[in-house]
C-alpha positions as CSV (number, residue, x, y, z in Angstrom):
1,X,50.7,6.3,6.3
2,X,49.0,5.9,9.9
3,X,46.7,9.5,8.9
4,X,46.1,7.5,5.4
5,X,45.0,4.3,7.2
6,X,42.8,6.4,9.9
7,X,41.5,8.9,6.9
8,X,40.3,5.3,4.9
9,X,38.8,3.9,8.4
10,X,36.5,6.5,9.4
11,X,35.5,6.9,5.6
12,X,34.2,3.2,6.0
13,X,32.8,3.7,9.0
14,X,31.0,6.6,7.8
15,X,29.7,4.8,5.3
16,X,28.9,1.6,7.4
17,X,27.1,4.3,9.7
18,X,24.9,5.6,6.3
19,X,24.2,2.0,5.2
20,X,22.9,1.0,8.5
21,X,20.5,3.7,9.1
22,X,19.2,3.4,5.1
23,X,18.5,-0.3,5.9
24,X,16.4,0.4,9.1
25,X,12.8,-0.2,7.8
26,X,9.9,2.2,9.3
27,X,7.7,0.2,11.9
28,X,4.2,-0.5,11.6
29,X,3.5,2.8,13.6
30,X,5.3,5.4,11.2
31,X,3.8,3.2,8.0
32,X,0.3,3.9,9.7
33,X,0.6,7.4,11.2
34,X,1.6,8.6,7.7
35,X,-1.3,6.9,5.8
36,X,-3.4,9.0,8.1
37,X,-1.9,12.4,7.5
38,X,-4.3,14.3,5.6
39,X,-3.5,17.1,3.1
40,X,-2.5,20.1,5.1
41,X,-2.1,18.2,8.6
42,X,1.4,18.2,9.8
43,X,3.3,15.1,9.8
44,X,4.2,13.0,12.6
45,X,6.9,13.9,15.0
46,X,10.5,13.1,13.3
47,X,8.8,13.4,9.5
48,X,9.1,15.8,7.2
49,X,6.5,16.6,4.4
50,X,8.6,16.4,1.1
51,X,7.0,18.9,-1.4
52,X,5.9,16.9,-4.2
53,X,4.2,18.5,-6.7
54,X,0.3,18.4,-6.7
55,X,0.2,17.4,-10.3
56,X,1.9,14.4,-9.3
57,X,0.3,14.1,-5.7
58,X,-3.3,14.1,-6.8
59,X,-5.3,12.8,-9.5
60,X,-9.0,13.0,-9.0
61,X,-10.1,11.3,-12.3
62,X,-7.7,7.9,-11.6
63,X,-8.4,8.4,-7.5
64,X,-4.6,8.7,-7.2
65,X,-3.5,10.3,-3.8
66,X,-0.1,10.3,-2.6
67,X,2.2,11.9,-0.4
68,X,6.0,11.6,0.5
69,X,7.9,11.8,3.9
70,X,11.6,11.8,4.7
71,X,12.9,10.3,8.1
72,X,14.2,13.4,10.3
73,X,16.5,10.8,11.9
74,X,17.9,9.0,9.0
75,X,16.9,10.6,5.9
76,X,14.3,7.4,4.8
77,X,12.0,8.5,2.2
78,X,8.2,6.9,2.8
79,X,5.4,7.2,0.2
80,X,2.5,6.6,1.8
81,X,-0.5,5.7,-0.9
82,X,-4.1,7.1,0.0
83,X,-7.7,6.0,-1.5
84,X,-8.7,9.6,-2.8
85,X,-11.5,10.4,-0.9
86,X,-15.0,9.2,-3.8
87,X,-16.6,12.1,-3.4
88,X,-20.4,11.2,-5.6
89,X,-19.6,13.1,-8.7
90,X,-16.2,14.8,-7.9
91,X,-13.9,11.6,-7.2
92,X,-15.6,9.0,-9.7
93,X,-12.3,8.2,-10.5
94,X,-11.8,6.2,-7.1
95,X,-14.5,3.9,-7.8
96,X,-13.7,3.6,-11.8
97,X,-10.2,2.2,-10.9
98,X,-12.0,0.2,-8.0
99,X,-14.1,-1.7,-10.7
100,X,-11.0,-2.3,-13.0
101,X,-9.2,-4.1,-10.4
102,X,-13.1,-6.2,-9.3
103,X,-12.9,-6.8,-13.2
104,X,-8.9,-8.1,-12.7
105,X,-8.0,-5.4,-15.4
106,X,-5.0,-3.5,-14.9
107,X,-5.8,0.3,-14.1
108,X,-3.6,1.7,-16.4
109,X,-3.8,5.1,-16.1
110,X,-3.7,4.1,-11.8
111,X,-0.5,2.7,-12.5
112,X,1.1,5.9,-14.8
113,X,0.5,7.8,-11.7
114,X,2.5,5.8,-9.4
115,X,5.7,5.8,-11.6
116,X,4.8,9.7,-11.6
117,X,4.9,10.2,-8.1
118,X,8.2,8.3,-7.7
119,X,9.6,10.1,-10.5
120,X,8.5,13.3,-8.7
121,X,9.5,12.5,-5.3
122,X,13.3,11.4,-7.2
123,X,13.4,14.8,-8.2
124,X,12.4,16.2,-5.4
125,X,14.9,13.6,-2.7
126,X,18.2,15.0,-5.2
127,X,17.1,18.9,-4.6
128,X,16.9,18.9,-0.9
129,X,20.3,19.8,1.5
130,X,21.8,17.8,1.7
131,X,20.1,15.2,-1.2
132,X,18.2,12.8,-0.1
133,X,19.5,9.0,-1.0
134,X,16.8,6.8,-3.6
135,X,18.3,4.1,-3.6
136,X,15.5,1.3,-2.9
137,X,17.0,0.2,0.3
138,X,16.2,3.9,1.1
139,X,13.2,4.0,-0.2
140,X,9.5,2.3,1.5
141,X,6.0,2.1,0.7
142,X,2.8,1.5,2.3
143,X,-0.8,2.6,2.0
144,X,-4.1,1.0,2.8
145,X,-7.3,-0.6,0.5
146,X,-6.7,0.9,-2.5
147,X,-3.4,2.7,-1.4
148,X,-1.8,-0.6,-0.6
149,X,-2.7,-1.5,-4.8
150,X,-0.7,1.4,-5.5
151,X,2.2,0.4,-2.6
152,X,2.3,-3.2,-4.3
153,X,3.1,-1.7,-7.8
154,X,5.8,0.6,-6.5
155,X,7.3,-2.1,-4.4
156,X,7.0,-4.0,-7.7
157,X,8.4,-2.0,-10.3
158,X,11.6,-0.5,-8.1
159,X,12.0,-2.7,-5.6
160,X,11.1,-1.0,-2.4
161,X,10.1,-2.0,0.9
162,X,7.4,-1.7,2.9
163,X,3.9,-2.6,4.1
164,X,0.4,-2.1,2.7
165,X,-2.6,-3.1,4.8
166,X,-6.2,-4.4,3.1
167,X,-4.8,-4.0,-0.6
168,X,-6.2,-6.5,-3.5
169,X,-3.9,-8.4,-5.8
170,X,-2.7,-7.1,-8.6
171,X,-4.7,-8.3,-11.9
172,X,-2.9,-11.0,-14.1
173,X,-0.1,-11.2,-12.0
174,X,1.3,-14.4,-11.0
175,X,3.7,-14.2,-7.8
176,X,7.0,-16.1,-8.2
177,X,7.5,-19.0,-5.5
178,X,10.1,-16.7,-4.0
179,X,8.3,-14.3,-2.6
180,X,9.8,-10.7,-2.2
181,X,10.2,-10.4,1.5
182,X,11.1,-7.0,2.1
183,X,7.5,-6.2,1.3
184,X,4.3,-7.8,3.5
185,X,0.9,-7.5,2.9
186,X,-1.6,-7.7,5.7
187,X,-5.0,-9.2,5.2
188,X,-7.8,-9.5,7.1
189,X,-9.5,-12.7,7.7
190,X,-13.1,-12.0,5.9
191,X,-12.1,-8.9,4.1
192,X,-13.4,-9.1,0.5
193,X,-11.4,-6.3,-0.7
194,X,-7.6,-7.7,0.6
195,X,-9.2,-11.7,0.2
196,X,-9.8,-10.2,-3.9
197,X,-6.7,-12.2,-5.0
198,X,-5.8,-15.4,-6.3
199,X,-3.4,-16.2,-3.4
200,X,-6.1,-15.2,-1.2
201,X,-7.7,-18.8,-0.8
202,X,-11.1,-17.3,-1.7
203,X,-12.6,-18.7,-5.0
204,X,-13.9,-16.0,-7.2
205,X,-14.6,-17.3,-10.2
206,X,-18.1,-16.5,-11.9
207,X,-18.6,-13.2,-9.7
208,X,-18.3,-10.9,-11.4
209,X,-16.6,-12.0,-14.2
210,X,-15.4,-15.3,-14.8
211,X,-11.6,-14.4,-14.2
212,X,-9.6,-14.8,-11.4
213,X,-8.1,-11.9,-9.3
214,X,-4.2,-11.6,-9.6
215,X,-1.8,-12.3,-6.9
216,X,-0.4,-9.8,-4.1
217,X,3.3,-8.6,-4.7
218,X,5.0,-10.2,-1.4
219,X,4.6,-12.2,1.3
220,X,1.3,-12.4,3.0
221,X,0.5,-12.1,6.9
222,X,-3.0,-12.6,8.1
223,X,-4.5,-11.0,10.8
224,X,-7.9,-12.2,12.4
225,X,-9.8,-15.5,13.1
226,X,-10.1,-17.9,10.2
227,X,-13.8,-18.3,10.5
228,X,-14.3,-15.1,9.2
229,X,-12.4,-16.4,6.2
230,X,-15.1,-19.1,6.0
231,X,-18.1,-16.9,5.7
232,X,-16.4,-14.9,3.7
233,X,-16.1,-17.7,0.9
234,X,-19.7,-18.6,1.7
235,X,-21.1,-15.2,0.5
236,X,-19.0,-14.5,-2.4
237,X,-20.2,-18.2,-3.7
238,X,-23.7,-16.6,-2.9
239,X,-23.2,-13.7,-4.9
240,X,-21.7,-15.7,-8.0
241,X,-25.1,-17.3,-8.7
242,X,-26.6,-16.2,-12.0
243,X,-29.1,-14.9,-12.8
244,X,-29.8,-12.6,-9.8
245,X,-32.1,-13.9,-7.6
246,X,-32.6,-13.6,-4.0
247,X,-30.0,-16.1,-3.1
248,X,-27.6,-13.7,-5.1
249,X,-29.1,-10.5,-3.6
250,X,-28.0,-11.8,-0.1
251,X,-24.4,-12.3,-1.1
252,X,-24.2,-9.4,-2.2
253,X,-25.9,-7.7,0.6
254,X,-23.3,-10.2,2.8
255,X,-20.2,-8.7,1.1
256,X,-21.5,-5.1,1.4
257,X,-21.2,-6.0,5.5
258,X,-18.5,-7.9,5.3
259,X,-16.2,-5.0,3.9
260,X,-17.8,-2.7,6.7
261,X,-16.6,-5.5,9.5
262,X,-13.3,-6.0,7.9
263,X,-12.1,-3.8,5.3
264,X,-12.0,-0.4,7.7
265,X,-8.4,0.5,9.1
266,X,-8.9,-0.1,12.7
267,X,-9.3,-3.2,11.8
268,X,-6.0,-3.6,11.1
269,X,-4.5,-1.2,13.3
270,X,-5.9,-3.0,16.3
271,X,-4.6,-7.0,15.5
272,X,-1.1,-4.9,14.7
273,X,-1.0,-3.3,18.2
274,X,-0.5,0.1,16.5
275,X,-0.1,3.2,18.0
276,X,-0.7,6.1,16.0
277,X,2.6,8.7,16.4
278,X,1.8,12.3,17.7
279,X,2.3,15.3,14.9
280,X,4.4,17.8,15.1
281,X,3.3,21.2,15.7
């Protein structure tokens, strides 16, 4: 009876033990650090490169780029979503998906190739020794610009956690009241490309289309000084002005500089107070 009662205990235990370290969330660090690993580059210390396939991992004509990372320490799977480099002529699918979203029409094909990947990486999690857990409290997501679109629709559609820094909102949808919380977006004041949603405060109707933008999945945190938020909404009611004229040209040629001020990563890393984790060797 008493071995029956200890045997039952530590089984609970065990399993309070795997529960625990399933529900400990990456920090801003690890979420970052594994955006920036490149194909080929070794992950940071205490990750482990899961081997997705690359017909899953890449695809050039949608400007898909993904990669998957399991927690030496407790066995968390990360997907960490990349903008596939837009090589001129090579990578045209980046800026074809890019223009979709501007238009607030849902990339389709964008969006087969994130249920792909976590299909993939599924497959992949069961196969390894021992298997890999994916349930979604096992499971985050993050990735940056266009990365963090693709972060949003994972979160979404299985209910992960995670991060995504300077992503757009997602077109046509309409966020519920209640907010998913286990997933944050970060936006930066007077960033055009994260303020491109209809939770965003930014009006964009009439450029380029009269449509608005869709909302982020999750809760929003800002990062920055509201006054870039201000110029921000200045231009793109500059560059809504039809037909183009001057007045037009300089929005434009204000929201070209304003996704150069804002839009780039360490603009985000340094508000965050993110340090970027050693690799491995």
């Amino acid at each position: 009876m008493i071995r029956t009662g200890l045997a039952a205990f530590t089984a609970m235990a065990s399993l309070a033990v795997t529960a625990a370290m399933a529900a400990a969330a990456p920090d801003n660090n690890a979420y970052y650090s594994l955006i920036r690993t490149e194909t080929g580059q070794n992950p940071p210390v205490g990750w482990t490169r899961l081997p997705i396939p690359a017909g899953s991992a890449e695809v050039a004509r949608d400007g898909f780029y993904a990669d998957a990372f399991q927690s030496e320490a407790g066995g968390q799977i990360v997907i960490a979503f990349r903008r596939l480099n837009p090589v001129p002529f090579i990578n045209m699918g980046t800026y074809d998906t890019d223009l979709l979203i501007l238009y607030n029409v849902v990339p389709t094909r964008y969006d087969q190739d994130v249920r792909a990947f976590v299909a993939a990486m599924k497959s992949v999690a069961v196969a390894q020794v021992p298997p890999l857990s994916t349930a979604p409290d096992n499971v985050f997501v993050t990735g940056n610009s266009l990365g963090a679109y693709g972060a949003q629709i994972a979160a979404k559609e299985f209910h992960y956690g995670g991060v995504g820094f300077a992503g757009p909102g997602i077109p046509s949808y309409r966020s519920p009241p209640d907010r998913a919380a286990n997933f944050t977006n970060y936006l930066r004041y007077g960033d055009p490309v994260a303020n491109h949603a209809s939770d965003a405060g930014i009006w964009w109707a009439g450029w380029p289309v009269m449509a608005r933008p869709g909302d982020h999945y999750g809760r929003i945190e800002r990062l920055g000084d509201s006054g870039s938020q201000f110029a921000l909404g200045t231009t793109v009611s500059l560059a809504a002005i039809s037909p183009v004229d001057l007045v037009q040209a300089v929005g434009l040629l204000g929201l070209g500089a304003e996704v150069g001020l804002w839009h780039m990563s360490p603009r985000y890393k340094t508000p965050l107070h993110i340090e970027t984790l050693p690799t491995s060797r």
